[in-house]
VEXDREN-2710 file (C-alpha; in Angstrom, 1 decimal):
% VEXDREN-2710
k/r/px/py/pz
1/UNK/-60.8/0.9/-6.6
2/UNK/-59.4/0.3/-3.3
3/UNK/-59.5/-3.5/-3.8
4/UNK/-57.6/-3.0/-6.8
5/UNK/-54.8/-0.7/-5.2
6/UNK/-54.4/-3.2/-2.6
7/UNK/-53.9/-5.9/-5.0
8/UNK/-51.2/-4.1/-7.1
9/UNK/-49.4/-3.3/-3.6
10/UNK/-49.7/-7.0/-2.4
11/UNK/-48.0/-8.0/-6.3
12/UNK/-45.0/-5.0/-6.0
13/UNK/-44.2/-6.1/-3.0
14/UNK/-44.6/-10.1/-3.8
15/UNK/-42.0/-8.8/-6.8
16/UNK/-39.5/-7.3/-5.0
17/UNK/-39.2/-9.8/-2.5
18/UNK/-39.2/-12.3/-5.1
19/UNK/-36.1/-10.0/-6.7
20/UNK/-34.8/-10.1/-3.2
21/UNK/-34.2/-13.7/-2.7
22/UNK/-34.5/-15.3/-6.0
23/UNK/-32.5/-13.1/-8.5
24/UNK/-29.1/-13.4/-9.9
25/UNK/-28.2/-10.2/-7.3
26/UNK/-30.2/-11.6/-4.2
27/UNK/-29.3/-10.9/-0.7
28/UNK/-27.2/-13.5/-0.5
29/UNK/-25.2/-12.4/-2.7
30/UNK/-25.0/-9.3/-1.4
31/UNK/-23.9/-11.2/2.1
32/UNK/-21.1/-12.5/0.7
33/UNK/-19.9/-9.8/-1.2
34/UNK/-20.0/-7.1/2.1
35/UNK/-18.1/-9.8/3.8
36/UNK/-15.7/-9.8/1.7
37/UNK/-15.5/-6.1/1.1
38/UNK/-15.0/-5.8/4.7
39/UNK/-12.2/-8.5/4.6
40/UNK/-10.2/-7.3/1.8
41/UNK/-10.5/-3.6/3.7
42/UNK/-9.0/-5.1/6.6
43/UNK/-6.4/-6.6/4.4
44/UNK/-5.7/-3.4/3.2
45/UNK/-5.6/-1.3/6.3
46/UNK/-2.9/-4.5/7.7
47/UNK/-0.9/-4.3/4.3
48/UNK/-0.7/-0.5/4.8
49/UNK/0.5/-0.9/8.1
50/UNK/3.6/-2.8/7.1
51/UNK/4.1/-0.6/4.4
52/UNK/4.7/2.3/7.3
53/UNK/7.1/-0.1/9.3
54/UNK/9.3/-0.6/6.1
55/UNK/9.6/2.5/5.1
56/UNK/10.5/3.7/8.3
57/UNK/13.0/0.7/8.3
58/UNK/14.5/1.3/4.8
59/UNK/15.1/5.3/5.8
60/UNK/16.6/4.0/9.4
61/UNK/19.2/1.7/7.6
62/UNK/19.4/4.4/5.1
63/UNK/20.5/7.2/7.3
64/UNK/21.7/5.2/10.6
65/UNK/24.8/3.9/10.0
66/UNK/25.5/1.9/13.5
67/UNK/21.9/0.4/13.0
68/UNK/22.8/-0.7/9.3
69/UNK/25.9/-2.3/11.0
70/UNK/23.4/-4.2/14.0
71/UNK/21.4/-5.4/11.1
72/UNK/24.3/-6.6/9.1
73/UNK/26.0/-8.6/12.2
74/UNK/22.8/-10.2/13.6
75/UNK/21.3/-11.0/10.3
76/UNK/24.2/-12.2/8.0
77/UNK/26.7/-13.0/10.9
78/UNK/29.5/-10.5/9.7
79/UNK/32.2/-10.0/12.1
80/UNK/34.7/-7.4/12.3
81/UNK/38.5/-8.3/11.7
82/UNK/40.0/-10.1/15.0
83/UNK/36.0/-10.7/16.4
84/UNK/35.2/-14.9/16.7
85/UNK/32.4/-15.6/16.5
86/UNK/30.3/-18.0/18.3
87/UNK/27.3/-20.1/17.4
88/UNK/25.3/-22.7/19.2
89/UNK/22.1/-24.3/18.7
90/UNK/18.8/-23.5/19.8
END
């Protein structure tokens, strides 16, 4: 009896390892897909991040007039009537 429940043990766990490596959902697999997991949490956390910073940038120019303006001047080069504007290269 006990030779017999030894043997069954030795073939579960020859099975399961056997599932382990071999199978179509191996630990390989599994690997890769945690890494991955983990990378496209990341992603997400970074993606969120910016999502903050541009919010809080659309309400700024929203509600902040003189900022709206800054943005406006530096990023399109507007100038006000009678202003000349200067540009050199870098």
């Amino acid at each position: 009896m006990k030779k017999i429940f030894i043997f069954l043990s030795l073939f579960i766990n020859l099975l399961l390892v056997y599932q382990l490596v071999f199978s179509e959902k191996n630990i390989f697999l599994y690997t890769k897909l945690k890494k991955e997991y983990n990378q496209l949490e990341d992603r997400e956390k970074k993606v969120e991040r910016e999502n903050i910073l541009l919010s809080r940038e659309i309400k700024r120019l929203r509600e902040d007039e003189k900022y709206l303006e800054l943005v406006i001047r530096k990023g399109l080069n507007y100038v006000k009537p009678g202003e000349v504007l200067y540009l050199f290269k870098d």
